[in-house]
N, C-alpha and C positions, 0 to 999 in steps of 0.2 A: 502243339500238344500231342498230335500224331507220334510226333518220335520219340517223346519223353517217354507216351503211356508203352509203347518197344520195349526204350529201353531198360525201363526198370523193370517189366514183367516179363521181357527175354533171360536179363541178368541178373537177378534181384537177390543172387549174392554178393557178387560187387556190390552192389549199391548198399548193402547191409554191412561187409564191411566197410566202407568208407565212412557210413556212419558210426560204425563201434569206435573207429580210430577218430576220428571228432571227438566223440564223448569222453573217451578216454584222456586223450589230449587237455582236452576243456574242466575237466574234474577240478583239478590241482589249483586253475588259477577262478574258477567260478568258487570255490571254497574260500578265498582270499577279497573278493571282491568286498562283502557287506564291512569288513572292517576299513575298506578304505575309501566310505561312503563318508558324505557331510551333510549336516544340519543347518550350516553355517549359511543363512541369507547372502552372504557375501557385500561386493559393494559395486557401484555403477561406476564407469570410468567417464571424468568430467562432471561428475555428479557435485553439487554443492558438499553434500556430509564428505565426498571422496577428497575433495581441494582440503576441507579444514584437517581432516587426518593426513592430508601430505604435507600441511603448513606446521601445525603440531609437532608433526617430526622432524624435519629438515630446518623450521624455522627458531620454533621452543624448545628443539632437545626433548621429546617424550618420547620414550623407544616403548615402556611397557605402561602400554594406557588399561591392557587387558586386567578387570580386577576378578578377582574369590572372595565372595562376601562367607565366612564362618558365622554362625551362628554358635554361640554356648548357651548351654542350662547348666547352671552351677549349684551347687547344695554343698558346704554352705554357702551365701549368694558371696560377691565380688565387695560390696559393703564390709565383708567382716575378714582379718588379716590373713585368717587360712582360705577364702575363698581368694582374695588377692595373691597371694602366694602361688596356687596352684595356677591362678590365669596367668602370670606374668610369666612361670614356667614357661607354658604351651606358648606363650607369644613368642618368648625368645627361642624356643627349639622351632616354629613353626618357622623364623627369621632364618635359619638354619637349612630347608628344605631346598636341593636345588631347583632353578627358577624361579623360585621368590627373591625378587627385586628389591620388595620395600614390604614393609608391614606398619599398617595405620592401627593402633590401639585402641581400646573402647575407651570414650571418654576423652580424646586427644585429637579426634576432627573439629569438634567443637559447632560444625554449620550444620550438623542432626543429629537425632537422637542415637545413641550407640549402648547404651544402657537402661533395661529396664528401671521403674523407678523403687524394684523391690528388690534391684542388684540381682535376678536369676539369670535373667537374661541380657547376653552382651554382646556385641556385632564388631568382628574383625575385618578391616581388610586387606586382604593380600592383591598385589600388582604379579603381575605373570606375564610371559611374552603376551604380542598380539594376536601372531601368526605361527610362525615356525617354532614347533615346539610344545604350543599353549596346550593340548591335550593331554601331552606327558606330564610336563607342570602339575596340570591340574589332579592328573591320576595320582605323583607323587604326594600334592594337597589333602586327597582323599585318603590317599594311605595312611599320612601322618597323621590324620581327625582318628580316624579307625585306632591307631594306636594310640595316640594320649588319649583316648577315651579307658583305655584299658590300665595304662602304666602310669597316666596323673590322676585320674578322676576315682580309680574302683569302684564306678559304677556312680560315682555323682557325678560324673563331666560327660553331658551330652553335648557331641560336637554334629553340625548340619552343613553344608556345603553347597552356596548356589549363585549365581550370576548369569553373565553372556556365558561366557565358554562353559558351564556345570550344565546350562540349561539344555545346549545346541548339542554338546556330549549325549545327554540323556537323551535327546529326541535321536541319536544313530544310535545307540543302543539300544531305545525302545521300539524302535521303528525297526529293524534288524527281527528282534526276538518276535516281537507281532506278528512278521512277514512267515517266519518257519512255524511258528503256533498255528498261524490261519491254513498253511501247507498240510502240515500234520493234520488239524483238523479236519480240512474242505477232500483229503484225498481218499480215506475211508468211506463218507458219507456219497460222494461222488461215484465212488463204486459200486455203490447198493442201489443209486438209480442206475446206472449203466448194466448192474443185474436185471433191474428189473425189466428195463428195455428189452436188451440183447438176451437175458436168460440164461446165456453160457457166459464161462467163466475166461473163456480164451478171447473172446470178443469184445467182454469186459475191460480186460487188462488191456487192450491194443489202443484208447483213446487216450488212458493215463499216460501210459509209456511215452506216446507221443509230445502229449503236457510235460512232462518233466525230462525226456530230451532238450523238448526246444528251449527250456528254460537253464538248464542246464549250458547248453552252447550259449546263450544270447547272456548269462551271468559272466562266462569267461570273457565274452566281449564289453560288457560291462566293466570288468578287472583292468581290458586294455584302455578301456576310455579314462579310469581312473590316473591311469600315468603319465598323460599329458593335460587333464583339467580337471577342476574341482563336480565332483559329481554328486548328486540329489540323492538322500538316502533314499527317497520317493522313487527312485528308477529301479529301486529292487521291486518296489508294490508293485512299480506299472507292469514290470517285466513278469511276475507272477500271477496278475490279476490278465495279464494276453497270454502267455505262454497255459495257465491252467484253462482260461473260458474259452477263448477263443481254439486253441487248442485241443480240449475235448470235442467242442462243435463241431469243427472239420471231422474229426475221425469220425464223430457218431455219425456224421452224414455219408462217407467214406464207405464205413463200414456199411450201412443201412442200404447204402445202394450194390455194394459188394454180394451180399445176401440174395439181393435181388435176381444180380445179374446172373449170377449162383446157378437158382434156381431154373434157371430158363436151360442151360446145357449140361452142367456140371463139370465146364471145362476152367478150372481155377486160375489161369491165364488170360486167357480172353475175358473171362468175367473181369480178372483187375485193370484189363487194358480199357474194357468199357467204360469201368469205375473212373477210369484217367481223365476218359475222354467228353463225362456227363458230368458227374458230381466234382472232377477235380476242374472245371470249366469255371464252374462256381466258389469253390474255396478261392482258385484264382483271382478272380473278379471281388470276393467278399475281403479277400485278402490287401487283395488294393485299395480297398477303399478304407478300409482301419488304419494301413498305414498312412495314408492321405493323410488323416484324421490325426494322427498321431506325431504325422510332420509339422502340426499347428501347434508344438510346442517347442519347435526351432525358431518360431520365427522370432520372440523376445530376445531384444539384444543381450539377455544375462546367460550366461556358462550354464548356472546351477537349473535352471530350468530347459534349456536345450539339452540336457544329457539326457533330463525324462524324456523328450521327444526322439534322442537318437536309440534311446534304450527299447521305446516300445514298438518304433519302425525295426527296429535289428529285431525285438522279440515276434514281431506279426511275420518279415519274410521269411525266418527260420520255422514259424511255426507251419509254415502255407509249404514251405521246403520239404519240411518231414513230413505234410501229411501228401503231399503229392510225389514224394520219392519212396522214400524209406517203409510206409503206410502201405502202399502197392504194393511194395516189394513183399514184404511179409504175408500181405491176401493170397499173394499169388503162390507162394508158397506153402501157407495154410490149407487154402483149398477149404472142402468143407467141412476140416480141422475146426474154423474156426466155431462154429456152432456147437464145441462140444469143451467141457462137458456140462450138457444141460442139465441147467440147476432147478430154474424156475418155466415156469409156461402160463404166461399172458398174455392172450391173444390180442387185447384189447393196443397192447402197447407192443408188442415183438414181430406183430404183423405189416409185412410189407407192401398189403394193398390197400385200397382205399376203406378208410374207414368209416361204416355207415354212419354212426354218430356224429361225427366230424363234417360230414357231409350234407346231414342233413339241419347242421346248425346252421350250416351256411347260407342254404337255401333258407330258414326264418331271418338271417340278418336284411339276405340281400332282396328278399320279399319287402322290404320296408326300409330300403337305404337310407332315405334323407332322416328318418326318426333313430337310424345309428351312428349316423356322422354327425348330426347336432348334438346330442346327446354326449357321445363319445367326447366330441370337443370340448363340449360346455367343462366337460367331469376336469378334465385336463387344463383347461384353463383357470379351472379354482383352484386346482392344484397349486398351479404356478407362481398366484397371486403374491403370498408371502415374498418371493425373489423380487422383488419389486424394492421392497426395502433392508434387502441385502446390505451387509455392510462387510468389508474385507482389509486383512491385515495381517500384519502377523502376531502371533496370539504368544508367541513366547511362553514363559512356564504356563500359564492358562492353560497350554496347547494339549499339557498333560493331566492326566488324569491322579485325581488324589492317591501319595502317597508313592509318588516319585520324591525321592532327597529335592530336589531341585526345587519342586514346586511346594512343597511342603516347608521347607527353608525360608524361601520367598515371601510365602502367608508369614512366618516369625517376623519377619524383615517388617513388612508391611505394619503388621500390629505394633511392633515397636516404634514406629513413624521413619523410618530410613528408607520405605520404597521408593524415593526421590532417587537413590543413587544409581540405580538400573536405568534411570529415567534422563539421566542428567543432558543438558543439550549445550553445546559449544558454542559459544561466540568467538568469533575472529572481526576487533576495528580494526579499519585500513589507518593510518595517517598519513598515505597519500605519499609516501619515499620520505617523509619528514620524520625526521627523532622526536620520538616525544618529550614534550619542555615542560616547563611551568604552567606554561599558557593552557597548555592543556589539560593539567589535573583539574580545574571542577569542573571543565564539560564529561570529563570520565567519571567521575565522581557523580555526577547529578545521572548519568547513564544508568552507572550502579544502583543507587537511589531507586529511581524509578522501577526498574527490574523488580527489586525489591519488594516494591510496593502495589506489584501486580497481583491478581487472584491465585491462589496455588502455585506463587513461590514459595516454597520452603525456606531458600538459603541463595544465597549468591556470593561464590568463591570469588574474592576481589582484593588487592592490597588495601581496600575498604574497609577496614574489621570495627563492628559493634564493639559496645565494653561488651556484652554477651558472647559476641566471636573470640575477642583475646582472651575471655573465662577461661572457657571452650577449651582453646590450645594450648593452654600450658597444662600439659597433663604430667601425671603422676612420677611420670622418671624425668622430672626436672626440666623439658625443655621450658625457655623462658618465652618471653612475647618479644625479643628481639629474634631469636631463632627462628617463631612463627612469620614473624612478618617478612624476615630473607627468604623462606621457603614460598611464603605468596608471592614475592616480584618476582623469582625467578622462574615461578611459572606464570607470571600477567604479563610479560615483557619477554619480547621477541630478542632474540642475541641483540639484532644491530636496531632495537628499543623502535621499529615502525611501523609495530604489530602489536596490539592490546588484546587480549585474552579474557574472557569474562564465561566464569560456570554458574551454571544456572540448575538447580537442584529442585523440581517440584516437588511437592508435598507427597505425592505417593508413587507408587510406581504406574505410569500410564498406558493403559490398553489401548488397543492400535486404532479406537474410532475415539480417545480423546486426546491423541496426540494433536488432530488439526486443529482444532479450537485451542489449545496454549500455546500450540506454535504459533496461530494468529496473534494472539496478545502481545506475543516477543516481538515478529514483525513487526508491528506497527510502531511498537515502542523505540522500537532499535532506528525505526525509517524517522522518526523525528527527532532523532539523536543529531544528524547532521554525519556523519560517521558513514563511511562506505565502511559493510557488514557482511559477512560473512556464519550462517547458519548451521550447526553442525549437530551431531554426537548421534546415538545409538537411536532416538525417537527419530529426527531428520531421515537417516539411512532407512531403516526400516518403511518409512512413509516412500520414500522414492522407489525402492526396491518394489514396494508393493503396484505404487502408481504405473513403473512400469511394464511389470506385469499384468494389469487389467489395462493400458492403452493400448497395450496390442492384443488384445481379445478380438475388439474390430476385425482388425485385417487378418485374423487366422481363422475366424469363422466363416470370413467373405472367400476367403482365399480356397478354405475346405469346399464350401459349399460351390464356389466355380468348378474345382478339378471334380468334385463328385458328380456334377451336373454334365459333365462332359464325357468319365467315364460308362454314365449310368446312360447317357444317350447314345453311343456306340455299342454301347451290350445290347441292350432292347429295341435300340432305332426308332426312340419315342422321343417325343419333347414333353409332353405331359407327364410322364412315369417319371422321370427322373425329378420334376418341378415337384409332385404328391409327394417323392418318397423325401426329399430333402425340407417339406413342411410338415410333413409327422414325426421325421427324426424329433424338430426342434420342439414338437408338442412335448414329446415325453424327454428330452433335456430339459425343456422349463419346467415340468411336472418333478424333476428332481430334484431340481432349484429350489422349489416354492415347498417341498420336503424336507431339504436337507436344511434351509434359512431357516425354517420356523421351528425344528428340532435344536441342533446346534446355538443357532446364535438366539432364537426366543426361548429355548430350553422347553419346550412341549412334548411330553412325553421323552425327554432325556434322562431321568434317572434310572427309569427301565433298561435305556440301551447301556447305561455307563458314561452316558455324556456328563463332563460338568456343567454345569448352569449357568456358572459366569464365566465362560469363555469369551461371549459376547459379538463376537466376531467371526469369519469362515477366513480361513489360511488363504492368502492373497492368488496361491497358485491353482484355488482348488475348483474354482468356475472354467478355466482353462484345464487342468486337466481332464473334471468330471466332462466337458465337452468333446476331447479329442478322442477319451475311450468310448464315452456314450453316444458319440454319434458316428463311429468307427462299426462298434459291438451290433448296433443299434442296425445297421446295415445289410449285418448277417441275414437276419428272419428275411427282412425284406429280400435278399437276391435269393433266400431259398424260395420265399413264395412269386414272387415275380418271374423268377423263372420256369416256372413248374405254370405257372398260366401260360407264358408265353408257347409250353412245349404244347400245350393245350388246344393254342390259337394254332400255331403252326400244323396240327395235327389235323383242322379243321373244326373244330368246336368250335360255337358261335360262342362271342365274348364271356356272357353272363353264363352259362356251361360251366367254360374255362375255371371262371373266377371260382365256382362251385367245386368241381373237379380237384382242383388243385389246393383249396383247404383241406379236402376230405385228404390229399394224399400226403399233404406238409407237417398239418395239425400235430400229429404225433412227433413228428422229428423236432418243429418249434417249440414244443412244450416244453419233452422230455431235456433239449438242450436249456434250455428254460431254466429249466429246474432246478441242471448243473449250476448252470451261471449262478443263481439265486444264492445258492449254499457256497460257491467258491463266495462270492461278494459277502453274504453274510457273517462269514470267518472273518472275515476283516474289521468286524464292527465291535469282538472281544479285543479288544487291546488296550493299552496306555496313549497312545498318541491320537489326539484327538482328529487330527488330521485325517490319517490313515481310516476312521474309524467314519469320519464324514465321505471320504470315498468308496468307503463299503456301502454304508447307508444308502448315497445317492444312487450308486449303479445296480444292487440289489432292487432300489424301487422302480430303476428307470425298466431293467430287467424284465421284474412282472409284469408292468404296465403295458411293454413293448410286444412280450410275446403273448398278451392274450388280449386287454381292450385295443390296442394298435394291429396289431397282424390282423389278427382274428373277425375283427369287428371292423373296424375303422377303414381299412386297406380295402377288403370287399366290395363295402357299402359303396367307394367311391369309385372302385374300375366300377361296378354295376351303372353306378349313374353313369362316367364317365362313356362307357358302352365305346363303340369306334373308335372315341377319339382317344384312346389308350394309348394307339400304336400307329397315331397319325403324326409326318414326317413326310416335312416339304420333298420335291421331289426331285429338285435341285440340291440338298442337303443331302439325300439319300444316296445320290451317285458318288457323292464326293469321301464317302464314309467306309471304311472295312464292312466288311458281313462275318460278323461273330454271333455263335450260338452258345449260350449259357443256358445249361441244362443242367439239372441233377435226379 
């Protein structure tokens, strides 16, 4: 640390330049990056849902399974010759749009409802790639509703637009525009506490700068992740929600001890070399352990979620980068520039010595420790309760907030009785390398039957057809019930016929906590078929995707909680500090848990925030991420207050002193960073994507909780009890260990 805090405060042009020429560099492709973000769940490699989509297409010939459900409102309705006229127009010019494959007409699938029964409303659907392409597709989709709305309807043809790909579109769109709204938002209101801290206005400006550097470079790195794997639109939130909180933290602390050191000589050098060698001791150490934290979302074997983990470790060491380079550089150059020009004068808060208030809280907590750690815990523990009957998935259009196309479309779909098709799940029979013969049509038959005859089946696609089904399909431009039933075997039957195919169509469209319950039914039904089975379609995926996302929860909390447990015992040279700090982290993650579950998914107090109601669910990723930022973030306070007692102990104060000492000198910097945090996370909680909106929520509460009943209270009470045994450390361990001093 010796030669870094050199050389940036000998050269701290260079090192200024080098960061302009970054930024400038990184501008071009961090501007690029949020459009080549995805939405898209993706899929598991080896996964059941993965096999039947590769048997699908290499075995059945499906290249475009991807569908665009349209929604129409017609006036006059489809019933009377001019509302017919005009719909058959739009179908056949939609059949026309490129990447539409196929177009299924209203009234012409015949296995669910595709027409109101007052003819206004009528449900198209369009087939579009799967993969390469399906965004384009869909955009051209949209364009063409946009205009037959204009050039068929004048103003009677409402056209609506939603499925897989409209959905996962609008969550990178909306997730995208969220991310810059909550920026614009969180970065004014952030400067008005960092006024009122610092009071000057050059002092102010120097924690943002930092924040929107490092996000700045770590978006351009994001850009490059983009181009060799599918990335998380979520990696833009993580990298804005580290680069603005985390980010300001460090400087405010930076700066706060810069002032300090300031005032002791006046010599603007050596003050920033100090600042390097105290306070950037601790961003260092605070900084590791976020990314620690942040690495616990590599560890899931899926792409889409390793990108948030590679996005928010690349956004924490750039952010610990600039404030330990580039941050100095500038102090040192500032001089005591930076106090000017003074705008405001608050002693209570601009003051860099001990503050009596803060001081003497400390001394009433720690006068009566055990009556603030029970307490303290009990509070946090009801909190947490609700998490308990957490439930997780992916929420698809629910995920957004009314009056997205997508989710709005969806609700039509649903009331018209078609939400089954969003929902549909794939069956693949084996027959075992045998053709299928005679012999086997009524065990297939009686397979179909049953399906059938299950609770919330809608429909089952099968060369099986009801008189109802062959109604169904001979629709209005003539095909007949020979044409329908070539169309059904050449999708029930594999080329070489020793692969049976059966679609399964639920009654509505299914939220991610009752896909297990019908998918049980299918199971059991399919397992007394006699038939080796194979499970599929967009419910199946979705459940896997999720599942595997919370089975490695486990090992990435065990995995945090060992590297932190190891970093945190070589900073302090304790075995108990590090064991306390890594059991209140988790107090207030599960206090945000037992917040966010019972807002979100119970809908308590959710109309205030913008939450829907019936989401029902938390986004499969979002226990996992709220833990790697909230117990990364969550770190900060603690290494600012932990070490500020340790300089304490070291100084010679006797333990409980220390503990006192060092509230009164932190108090202010925990808050006021506090504060920031509060308002960057709160921005996040206006948006569309309920996702996003749940990770504001959570780290916003975990935020307050952590810097005032956790730091403040909870942390005290327990070095006070703990007294000695703080900084007790076998002594066999001790030799074997570096001597690092974290100060700020």
């Amino acid at each position: 640390m010796r030669a870094l805090a050199l050389l940036v405060t000998r050269r701290p042009w260079l090192v200024l330049l080098l960061w302009a020429l970054l930024a400038a560099v990184s501008a071009y492709p961090a501007s690029l990056a949020p459009r080549n973000l995805s939405a898209n769940p993706g899929e598991l490699k080896d996964a059941e849902s993965s096999r039947v989509t590769a048997l699908l297409r290499e075995r059945f010939g499906e290249r475009d399974t991807n569908t665009a459900l349209l929604v129409t409102r017609s006036n006059p309705p489809l019933s009377t010759p001019q509302g017919r006229a005009v719909y058959d127009r739009f179908v056949t010019d939609l059949e026309a749009v490129p990447g539409v494959t196929r177009v299924l007409r209203a009234g012409v699938q015949g296995t669910v409802p595709t027409v109101s029964p007052d003819g206004t409303l009528a449900l198209t659907v369009a087939q579009i790639p799967l993969r390469e392409g399906a965004s384009g597709a869909l955009a051209r989709v949209r364009a063409y509703a946009e205009q037959a709305e204009q050039e068929l309807g004048g103003g009677r043809l409402d056209v609506r637009v939603t499925g897989g790909q409209a959905i996962a579109d609008d969550f990178t769109a909306f997730a995208e525009g969220d991310t810059k709204r909550s920026e614009f938002a969180a970065l004014p209101l952030t400067g008005l506490v960092l006024l009122g801290v610092f009071g000057a206005l050059v002092a102010t400006g120097l924690p943002l700068a930092v924040g929107v550097l490092s996000i700045t470079v770590a978006m351009a790195g994001l850009y490059g992740l983009t181009r060799v794997a599918e990335v998380s639109t979520f990696a833009q939130s993580v990298i804005t929600l580290i680069g603005l909180g985390a980010g300001i933290d460090y400087a405010l602390l930076m700066v706060n001890r810069f002032r300090e050191e300031l005032a002791r000589d006046g010599d603007s050098r050596a003050a920033a070399a100090r600042t390097v060698l105290t306070a950037g001791r601790s961003v260092l150490f605070s900084g590791l352990t976020v990314a620690i934290a942040m690495a616990a979302l590599i560890i899931p074997p899926i792409a889409f979620v390793r990108s948030m983990g590679l996005g928010g470790v690349l956004a924490v060491l750039l952010t610990v980068l600039a404030s330990v380079t580039a941050l100095p550089a500038l102090l040192a150059l500032l001089g005591e520039r930076v106090n000017s020009p003074r705008l405001l004068r608050f002693t209570w808060s601009q003051s860099a010595g001990v503050s009596g208030a803060w001081t003497a809280f400390a001394r009433r907590v720690t006068a009566r420790p055990w009556l603030a750690v029970i307490l303290s815990t009990l509070f946090l523990l009801v909190l947490a309760l609700p998490a308990l009957g957490m439930r997780t998935g992916y929420a698809g259009a629910w995920g957004l907030t009314p009056g997205v196309e997508s989710r709005d479309a969806l609700a039509d779909v649903r009331d018209l009785g078609a939400g089954g098709l969003l929902s549909q799940f794939e069956v693949i029979l084996d027959l075992g390398g045998r053709r299928y013969g005679p012999e086997d049509r009524a065990r297939f038959r009686q397979v179909v039957n049953d399906l059938r005859a299950l609770p919330g089946v809608q429909a089952v696609i099968s060369p099986f057809l009801t008189p109802a089904d062959l109604a169904g399909e001979v629709g209005n431009r003539g095909t007949d019930t020979l044409g329908a039933l070539s169309l059904l075997t050449r999708r029930s039957f594999s080329e070489d016929r020793t692969l049976l195919r059966v679609t399964v169509v639920p009654g509505t469209y299914l939220r991610a906590d009752q896909i297990d319950p019908f998918e049980a039914r299918l199971r059991a039904t399919l397992s007394r078929s006699g038939f080796r089975f194979l499970l599929g379609g967009a419910p199946v995926g979705e459940r896997e995707f999720s599942r595997a996302i919370t089975d490695a929860l486990p090992a990435a909390v065990l995995t945090v909680f060992g590297a932190t447990f190891l970093l945190l015992t070589v900073a302090f040279r304790s075995l108990l500090v590090p064991l306390k700090s890594i059991l209140m982290n988790a107090l207030t993650v599960g206090a945000a848990y037992g917040v966010v579950t019972l807002v979100v998914q119970e809908g308590f107090l959710a109309g205030p925030l913008g939450i829907p109601r019936d989401v029902g669910v938390l986004d499969s990723s979002l226990p996992l991420i709220l833990f790697a930022v909230l117990f990364g973030l969550s770190m900060d306070y603690e290494i600012f207050l932990l070490s500020r007692v340790q300089e304490e102990v070291l100084r010679g104060h006797p333990n409980d002193e220390a503990v006192v000492l060092a509230v009164g000198r932190t108090a202010r910097i925990i808050t006021s960073a506090a504060l920031i945090m509060f308002i960057v996370f709160c921005a996040f909680v206006v948006g569309r994507v309920v996702a996003n909106k749940s990770i504001g929520l959570g780290l916003a509460v975990a935020v307050a909780l952590d810097a005032t009943l956790v730091r403040l209270v909870l942390v005290p009470a327990f070095l006070k009890i703990a007294g000695h045994w703080n900084w007790w450390l076998p002594g066999w361990l001790g030799r074997r260990m570096p001597r690092v001093r974290v100060e700020h």
